[in-house]
N, C-alpha and C positions, 0 to 999 in steps of 0.2 A: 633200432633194428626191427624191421617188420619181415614177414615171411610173404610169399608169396599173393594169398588170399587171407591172410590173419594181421591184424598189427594191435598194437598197443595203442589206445586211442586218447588222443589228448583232446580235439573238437571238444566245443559244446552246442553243436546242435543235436534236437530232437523231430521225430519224425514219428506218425504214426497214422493209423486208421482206423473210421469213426463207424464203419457200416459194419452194422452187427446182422449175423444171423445165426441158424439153427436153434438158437435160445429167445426168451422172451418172459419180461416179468408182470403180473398186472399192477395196477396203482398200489392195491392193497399192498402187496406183497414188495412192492418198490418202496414204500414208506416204513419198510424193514430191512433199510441197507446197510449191508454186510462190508467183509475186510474187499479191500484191495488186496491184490496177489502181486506182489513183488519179486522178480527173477534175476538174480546177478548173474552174469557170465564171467568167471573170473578167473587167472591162474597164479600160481605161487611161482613162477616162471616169469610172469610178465612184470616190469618194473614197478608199473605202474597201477597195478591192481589193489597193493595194501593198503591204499589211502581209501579206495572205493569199500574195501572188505571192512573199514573202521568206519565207515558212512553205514552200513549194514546191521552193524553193531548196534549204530547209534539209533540207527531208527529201534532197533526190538527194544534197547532200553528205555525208550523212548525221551529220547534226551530232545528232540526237535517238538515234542508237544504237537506232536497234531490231533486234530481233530477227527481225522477219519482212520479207522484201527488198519492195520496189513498184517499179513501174512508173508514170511518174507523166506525164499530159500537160494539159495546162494549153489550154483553150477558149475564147479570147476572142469574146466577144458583140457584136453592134453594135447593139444598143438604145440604149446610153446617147452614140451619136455626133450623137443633136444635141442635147445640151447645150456642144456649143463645141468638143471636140477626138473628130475624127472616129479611133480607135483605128487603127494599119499595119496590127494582124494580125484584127482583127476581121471576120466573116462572121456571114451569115445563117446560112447552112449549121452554123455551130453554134449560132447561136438555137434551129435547128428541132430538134437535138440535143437540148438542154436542156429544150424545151419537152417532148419524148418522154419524158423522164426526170419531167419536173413530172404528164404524166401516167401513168408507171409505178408511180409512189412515189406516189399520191393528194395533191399536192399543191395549193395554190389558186391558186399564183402565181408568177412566173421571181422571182430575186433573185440581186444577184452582192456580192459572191464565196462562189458557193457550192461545195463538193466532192460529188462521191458516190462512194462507195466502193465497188467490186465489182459497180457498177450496182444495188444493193441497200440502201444505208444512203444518207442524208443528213447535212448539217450547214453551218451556216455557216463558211467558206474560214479566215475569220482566228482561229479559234481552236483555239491548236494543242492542248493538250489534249485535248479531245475528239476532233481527227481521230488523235490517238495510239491514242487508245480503241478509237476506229473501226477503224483500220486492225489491230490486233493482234486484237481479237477477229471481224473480218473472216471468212467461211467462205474456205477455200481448197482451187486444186486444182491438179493436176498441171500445169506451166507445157509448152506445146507444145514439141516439138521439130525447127524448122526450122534444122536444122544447112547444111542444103543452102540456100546465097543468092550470084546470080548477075543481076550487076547491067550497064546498059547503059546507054551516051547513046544514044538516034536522031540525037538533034539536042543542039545545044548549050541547049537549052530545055528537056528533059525527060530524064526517066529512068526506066528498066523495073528492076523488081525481080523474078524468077523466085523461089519460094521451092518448096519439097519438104520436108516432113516429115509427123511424128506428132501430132495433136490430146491424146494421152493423156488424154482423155475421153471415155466416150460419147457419143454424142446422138441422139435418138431418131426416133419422128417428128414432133413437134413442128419437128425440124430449130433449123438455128444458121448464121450466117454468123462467117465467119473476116475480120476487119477489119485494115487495114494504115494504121499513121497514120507520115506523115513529122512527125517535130518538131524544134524548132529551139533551140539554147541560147546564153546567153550575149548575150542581144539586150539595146541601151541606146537608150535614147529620150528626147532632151528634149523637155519638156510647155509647149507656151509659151501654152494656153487649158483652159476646162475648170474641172470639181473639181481636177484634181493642176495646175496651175498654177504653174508655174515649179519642177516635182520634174523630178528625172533617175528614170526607172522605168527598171526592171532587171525583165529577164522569160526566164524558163528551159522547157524543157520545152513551146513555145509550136505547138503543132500549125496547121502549112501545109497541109497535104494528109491525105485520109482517101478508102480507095480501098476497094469489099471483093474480095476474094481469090476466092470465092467463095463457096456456099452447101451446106449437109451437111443430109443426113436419114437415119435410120436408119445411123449411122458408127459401125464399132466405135472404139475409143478405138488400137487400135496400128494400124489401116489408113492410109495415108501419103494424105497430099492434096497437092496441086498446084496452082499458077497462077503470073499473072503479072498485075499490077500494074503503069500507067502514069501517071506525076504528072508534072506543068506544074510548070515550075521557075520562080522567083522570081528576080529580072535581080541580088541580091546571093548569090546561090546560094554556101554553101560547106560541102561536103560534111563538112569539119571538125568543125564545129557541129551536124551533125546524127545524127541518131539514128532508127532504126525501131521502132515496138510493133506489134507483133502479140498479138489479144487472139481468143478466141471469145465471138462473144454470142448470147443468145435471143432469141427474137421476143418477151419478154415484158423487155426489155432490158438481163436479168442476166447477167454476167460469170464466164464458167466456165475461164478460162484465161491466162493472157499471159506475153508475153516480148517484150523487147528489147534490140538490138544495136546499136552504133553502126556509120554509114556507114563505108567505106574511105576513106581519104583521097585518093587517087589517081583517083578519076570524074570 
């Protein structure tokens, strides 16, 4: 069953593009290469997504042994919630994501579960293979360094996150926003409607909140940035389970940098 401009993807080809701009790394700073950013498009609606969401899995535990580290967060879609089971973690706010990326990468059409890699390659979610390929020959750059994180309740609903560091990137003037995504692991869901109909889905690395930090133009790559970050907390909130990425992107919505830290347990 596919929907109009969305379907559940079975292909396995990969697409993507090689021309970088607004960012830029020098040698020194290139011979300090950081995670790959990993992005799942995924729904608990689509049949075909749970195999990809256990490929997601597999990478953070790192069961494939690779050699170069990722940062990986997982974007559920809500296109496919009216076929019967309306997705917990699904938004729009990441449809319109994806739909960005369908038009970044010259694409014709949303499809889940799809990955893209560094904001720059494509491919469909369930085939680990190729996102192997993907991700190893991935361009890579210097992963920021926000050593400095300084975290707060206001309210028992939300939470501030200060960050201070080094982009260890250029960026020009094109310019780049610095993004801050809360994600969440270890989530189980029974499926009692729908394509996954009576499965227990398991979903890791599942992005709740996406904030931006703020926005650079003309940044040398060691001049330090700042801000502060606030997200609406979810009424199962447990800071255990969670995790932050911080990534630099372009306006053209490639991926020049990322790192993540897990929350304190104590917020």
């Amino acid at each position: 069953m596919a929907p109009r401009l969305w379907s559940c993807f079975r292909n396995k080809h990969a697409s993507g593009c090689g021309h970088h701009e607004g960012c830029s790394a020098t040698a020194e700073e290139a011979a300090a290469e950081g995670p790959v950013l990993v992005e799942m498009f995924t729904s608990q609606g689509c049949a075909t997504s749970p195999a990809a969401d256990l490929v997601l899995s597999r990478l953070g535990r790192g069961d494939f042994q690779l050699a170069v580290p990722v940062v990986l967060l997982a974007f559920h879609v809500d296109y496919w919630d009216y076929v019967g089971w309306k997705d917990p973690f699904g938004s729009s706010q990441w449809t319109v994501r994806q739909k960005a990326y369908v038009e970044a990468l010259g694409l014709d059409t949303l499809f889940t579960p799809q990955v893209v890699v560094q904001g720059q390659a494509q491919l469909p979610g369930n085939d680990d293979s190729a996102l192997i390929s993907a991700i190893t020959s991935a361009p890579r750059f210097p992963a920021p360094t926000f050593q400095q994180a300084t975290f707060s309740r206001p309210t028992s609903a939300s939470l501030e996150v200060t960050l201070n560091g080094a982009l260890r990137t250029k960026v020009d003037s094109l310019g780049a926003d610095v993004m801050v995504a809360l994600y969440e692991t270890g989530l189980v869901t029974d499926c009692p409607r729908g394509e996954n109909k009576g499965r227990v889905l398991s979903n890791d690395y599942v992005v709740r909140k996406l904030e931006k930090l703020c926005t650079v133009k003309d940044h040398p790559a060691k001049k330090t940035v700042s801000g502060t970050v606030s997200f609406s907390l979810w009424e199962s909130f447990n800071s255990s389970r969670c995790g932050l990425a911080v990534f630099v992107q372009s306006s053209s919505h490639q991926i020049f940098g990322s790192q993540n830290f897990q929350l304190p347990d104590d917020i």
